[in-house]
Each structure stands twice: as C-alpha cells, then as structure tokens.
N, C-alpha and C positions, 0 to 999 in steps of 0.2 A: 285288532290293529292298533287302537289306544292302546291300549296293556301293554303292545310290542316296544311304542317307544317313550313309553313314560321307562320302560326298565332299560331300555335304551341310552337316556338322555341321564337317567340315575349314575349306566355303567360308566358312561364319561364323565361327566360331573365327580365320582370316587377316583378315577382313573386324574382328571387333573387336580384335584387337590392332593391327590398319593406323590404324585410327580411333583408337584409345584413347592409340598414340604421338602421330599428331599432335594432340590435344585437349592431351596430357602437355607437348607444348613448347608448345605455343601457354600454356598456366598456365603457364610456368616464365618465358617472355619476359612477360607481363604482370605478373609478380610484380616484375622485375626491375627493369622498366620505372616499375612504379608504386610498390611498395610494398618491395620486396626491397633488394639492393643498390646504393648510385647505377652508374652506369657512370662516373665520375669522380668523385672525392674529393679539392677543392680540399685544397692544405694549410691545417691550421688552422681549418677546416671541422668543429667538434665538434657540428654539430646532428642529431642524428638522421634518417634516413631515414622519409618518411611513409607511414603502415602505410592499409592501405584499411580503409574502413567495411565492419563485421562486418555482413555483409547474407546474408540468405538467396538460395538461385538464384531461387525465384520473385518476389522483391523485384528484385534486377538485373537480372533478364529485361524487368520490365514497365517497369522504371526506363528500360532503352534503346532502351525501346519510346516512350519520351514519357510514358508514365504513372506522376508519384512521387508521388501522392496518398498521404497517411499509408493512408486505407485502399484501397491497388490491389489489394493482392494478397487482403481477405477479397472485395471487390467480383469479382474474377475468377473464386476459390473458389465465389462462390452464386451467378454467371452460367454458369458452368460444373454448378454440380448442378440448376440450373433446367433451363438443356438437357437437360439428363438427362431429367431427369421430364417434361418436353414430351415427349422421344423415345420414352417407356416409354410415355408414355398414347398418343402417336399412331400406333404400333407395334402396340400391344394393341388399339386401336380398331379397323383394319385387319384385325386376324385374327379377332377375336370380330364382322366384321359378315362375315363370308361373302366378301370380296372375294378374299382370296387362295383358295380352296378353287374360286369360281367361276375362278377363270385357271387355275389348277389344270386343271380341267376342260377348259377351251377349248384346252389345252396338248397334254392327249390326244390332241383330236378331229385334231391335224396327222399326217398321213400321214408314214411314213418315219422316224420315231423320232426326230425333230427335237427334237417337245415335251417328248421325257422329258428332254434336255440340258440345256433350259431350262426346268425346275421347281424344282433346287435352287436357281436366282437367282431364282426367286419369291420363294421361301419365304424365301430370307434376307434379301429386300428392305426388309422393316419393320426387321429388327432392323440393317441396315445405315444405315437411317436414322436409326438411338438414335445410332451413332456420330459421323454428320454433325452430329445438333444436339448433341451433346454438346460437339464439335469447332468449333465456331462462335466461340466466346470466344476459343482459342488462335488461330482464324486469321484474326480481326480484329486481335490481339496483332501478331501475325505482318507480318501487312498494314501496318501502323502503323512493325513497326519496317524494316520495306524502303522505306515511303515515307522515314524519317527518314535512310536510308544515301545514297537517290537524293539528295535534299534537299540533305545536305551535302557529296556529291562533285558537286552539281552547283555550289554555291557558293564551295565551297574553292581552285577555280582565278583567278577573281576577287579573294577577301579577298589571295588570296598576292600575287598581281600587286600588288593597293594597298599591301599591306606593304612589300615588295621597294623599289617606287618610292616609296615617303614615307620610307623609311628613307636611299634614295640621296642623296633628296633634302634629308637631316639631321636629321628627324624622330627620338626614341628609339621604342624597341617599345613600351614603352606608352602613349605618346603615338599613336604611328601607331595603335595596337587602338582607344585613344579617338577617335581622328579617323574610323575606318570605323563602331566601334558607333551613331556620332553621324549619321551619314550617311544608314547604312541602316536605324536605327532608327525611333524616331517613333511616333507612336498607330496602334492596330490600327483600320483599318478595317470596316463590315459584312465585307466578305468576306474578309477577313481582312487583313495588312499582312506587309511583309518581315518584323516585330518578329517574326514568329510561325515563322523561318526557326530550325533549329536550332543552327547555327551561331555565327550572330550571338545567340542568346539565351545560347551556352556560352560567348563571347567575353566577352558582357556579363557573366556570374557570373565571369567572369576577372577583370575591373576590378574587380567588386564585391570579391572576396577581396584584391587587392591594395591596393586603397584600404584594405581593415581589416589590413592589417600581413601577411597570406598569403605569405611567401618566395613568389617568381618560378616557382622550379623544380616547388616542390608543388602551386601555383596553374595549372603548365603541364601536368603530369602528371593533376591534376584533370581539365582538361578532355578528354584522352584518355579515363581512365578512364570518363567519362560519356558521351561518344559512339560509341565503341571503334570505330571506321571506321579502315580500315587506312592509308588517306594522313595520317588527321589524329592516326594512334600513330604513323607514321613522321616526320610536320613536327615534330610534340612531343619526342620522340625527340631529331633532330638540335638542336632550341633548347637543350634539356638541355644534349645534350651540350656545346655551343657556349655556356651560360651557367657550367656547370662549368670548363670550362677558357680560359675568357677570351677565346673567339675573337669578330668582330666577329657580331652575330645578323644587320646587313645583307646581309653574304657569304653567313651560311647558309640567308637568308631566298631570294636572287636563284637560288641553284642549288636548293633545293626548288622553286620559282617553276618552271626550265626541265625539271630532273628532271620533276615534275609534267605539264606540256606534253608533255613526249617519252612519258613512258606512258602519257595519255590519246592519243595519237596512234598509238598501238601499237593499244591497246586498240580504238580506230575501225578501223583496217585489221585488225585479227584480224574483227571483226563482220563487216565488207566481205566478206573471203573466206569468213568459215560461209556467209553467206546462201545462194548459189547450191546448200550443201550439204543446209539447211534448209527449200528450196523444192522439194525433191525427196518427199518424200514427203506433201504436198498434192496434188502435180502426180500420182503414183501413185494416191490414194486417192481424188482428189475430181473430177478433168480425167479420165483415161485410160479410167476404166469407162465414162463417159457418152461417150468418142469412141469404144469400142470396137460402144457398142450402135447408134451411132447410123451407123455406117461398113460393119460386120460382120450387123448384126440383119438387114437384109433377104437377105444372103445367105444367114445361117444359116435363115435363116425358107423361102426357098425350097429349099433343101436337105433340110429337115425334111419339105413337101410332097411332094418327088420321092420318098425313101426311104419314105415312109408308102405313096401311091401304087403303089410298085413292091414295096411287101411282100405278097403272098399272104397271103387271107384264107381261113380255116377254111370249108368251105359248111356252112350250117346241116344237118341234118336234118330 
C-alpha cells in the first residue's frame, strides 16, 4: 500500500512539473510575442513595446471565449453558484424522499454480491450530480470557446488566400483587410451572418485601431492576443516580424498562405490514419458482443442442456 502511493504521488509530482514547464513557455512566448520584447528592433524605433491589458484569468478566459461583457465574469460567478444550489437542493431532495435507500434496498436483493459494488455509486449519485450542475457554466464557457477556435481555423485559410492574392495583385495589407472585411461583412441576418464569424470581427477591430492612429504591429499583436489560436499567433508572429524589418508582407503573406495548406493537409491525413484506430473499440464494445450471442448463444445454450442433463441428481428421500 506505501509502494502504491509513493509511485503515486511520484506520477503526479512528474505529471505537474511536465505541465507546469509547458504552461511556463507557452507564457514566456506570448509575453514575448505580445507584450515583452519585440523580436525586432527597427533602428530608431524608440516606441515602447505594448504591455497587455492587466486582466484577471477569469476575465481572459471568458474574453476568448466570445464573452467581453463588462459584467462576464460576476454573470459566470452567480451562474455558477446558482448551480450550485440547484444541485444541493436537487441532491437533498433525492435522499430525504427515500429513493436512494429504496435502490439501496433493491441492490441487496441481487444475488452474488453484485449489488453491494454498486451501492457506493448510489449513494454518490446525488452528490455527483451537485458537481454536474455546478459544472454547467464552465462547460458552456468551454463549448463556446472550441466553437470560436473551429470557427476561425476554419476561416483563416480562406482570408490568407485573399490576402496573399490582393496583395500580388498590388493591393497594401490594409487595403486587402478592408477589401475582405467589406466582403464578408454586411448586416447580421435572423440566423445569424458571416459578420458574426470571429475572424472577420478581429480583422475588423484591426481596421477600427488603425483608422484611430493604433501602430500596425500592436494592432497585429492585438488581434493574436484576442483570439489566441495557434495559426493566427503564428501569421501575426511572421507579419511582425516582416513589418519590423522591412520585408515585403506579400511574400510573408503567400508562404503563410501555402505553410498553412501543407498543415492542414498534414493534419487531414493524420485523422485519415487514427480513424481505423478509433473504430476499433466500438466495433469491440458495441458489434462483437451482439455477434458473439447471436453466433455462439445456441451453441452455448445447448451445451448448457447436455451438461444439466448428464449431471446426476441427488434421489430424494
């Protein structure tokens, strides 16, 4: 039992320093990126590097989630203790009416000691429920901000592509950004409109800053920091670096552009190959039992007869 959790307390102990380094660089590259050092220091360039807005974690969480409402985060706070207290009264309602005592009971009554396995998942049932509706705010949060990541890696290969080609075609970068925001903008419709695409709304507060005098490179960095998607910190990234030292943004725009294409192209044949890996333990748990009963059951079934049959019975007295 010692043995068990000294290798126990070892696997966690590996497990958060493994995690705690990569969280450690992942803040060291976004500091660097957005708010830290430039990666280039034109000469004569005496402007300050921009520092990020002093934001609490649960304000940025909910922020990249789509939700910047002044009040997101007491609104999450008192949907979160609401759950709560749903969970506590729907928890205690359950055990003060008898139900769990009766399963309790009916648990018993299973031969072969089955139902005493399954009494402490009774019993924790209600209170495992407090944690579900407690849990409901964070994984709506949650929900919200994986739609927002699909959203804009599924858009970002597109905007590049119009970038790449309006710029070949003589267009500057922020004329090409005005020429897409103008495009795929437009009034939101009932069900919604592209205008309501993430993307395209971080582009647009792009223009908006640059129109009010926002330097290029902070305005670029902005829109990283707000959507924090790992293609669109890596395009930001290379525009940087590429408006810091003077290189053309059309060259760096065409080779993010095919970059881009080669690892979603990566990333489709890695899927390709899990699949077959993925469809294996369905096919185990959901196919195999019902072909085995349905293949094997009459054999086994007359099998069962023979041996009952051919077992000697006690004679009465």
């Amino acid at each position: 039992m010692t043995a068990a959790l000294v290798l126990l307390w070892l696997a966690a102990l590996g497990a958060a320093l493994f995690f705690g380094s990569r969280w450690h660089l992942r803040a060291r590259a976004r500091d660097r990126l957005w708010s830290g050092e430039p990666l280039v220091t034109p000469p004569g360039d005496g402007a300050p590097a921009p520092r990020a807005e002093a934001q609490g974690w649960l304000t940025r969480w909910l922020a990249l989630a789509g939700h910047r409402g002044p009040d997101a985060g007491l609104l999450f706070l008192s949907l979160t203790a609401l759950g709560l207290a749903v969970g506590i009264a729907v928890a205690w309602g359950l055990v003060r009416s008898g139900l769990v005592d009766a399963g309790v009971r009916a648990l018993d009554l299973i031969p072969g000691g089955v139902g005493q396995v399954l009494i402490p998942v009774l019993w924790a049932a209600p209170w495992l429920g407090v944690v579900v509706f407690a849990c409901l705010p964070l994984l709506a949060v949650r929900a919200a901000r994986r739609a927002r990541v699909a959203a804009t890696e599924q858009d970002l290969p597109l905007a590049l592509d119009l970038l790449a080609t309006l710029g070949e075609a003589g267009l500057g970068f922020d004329a090409a950004i005005d020429r897409i925001v103008d495009s795929q903008g437009g009034p939101v419709g009932p069900g919604g409109g592209r205008a309501d695409r993430p993307l395209i709304a971080e582009l647009r507060g792009y223009r908006a800053e640059t129109q009010a005098g926002v330097p290029r490179v902070v305005a670029l960095r902005g829109v990283a920091r707000r959507l924090e998607v790992t293609p669109v910190t890596i395009l930001m990234s290379a525009l940087v670096q590429a408006d810091q030292v003077g290189a053309s943004l059309t060259e760096s725009l065409r080779r993010q552009a095919d970059d881009l294409r080669n690892r979603r192209r990566e990333r489709v044949l890695v899927l390709a190959e899990a699949l077959p890996v993925k469809l294996v333990f369905p096919l185990v748990i959901c196919f195999l039992p019902g072909l085995f009963v349905v293949t094997l059951g009459p054999a086994f079934y007359q099998f069962f007869q023979i041996v009952d049959r051919a077992t000697p019975r006690p004679q009465g007295r």
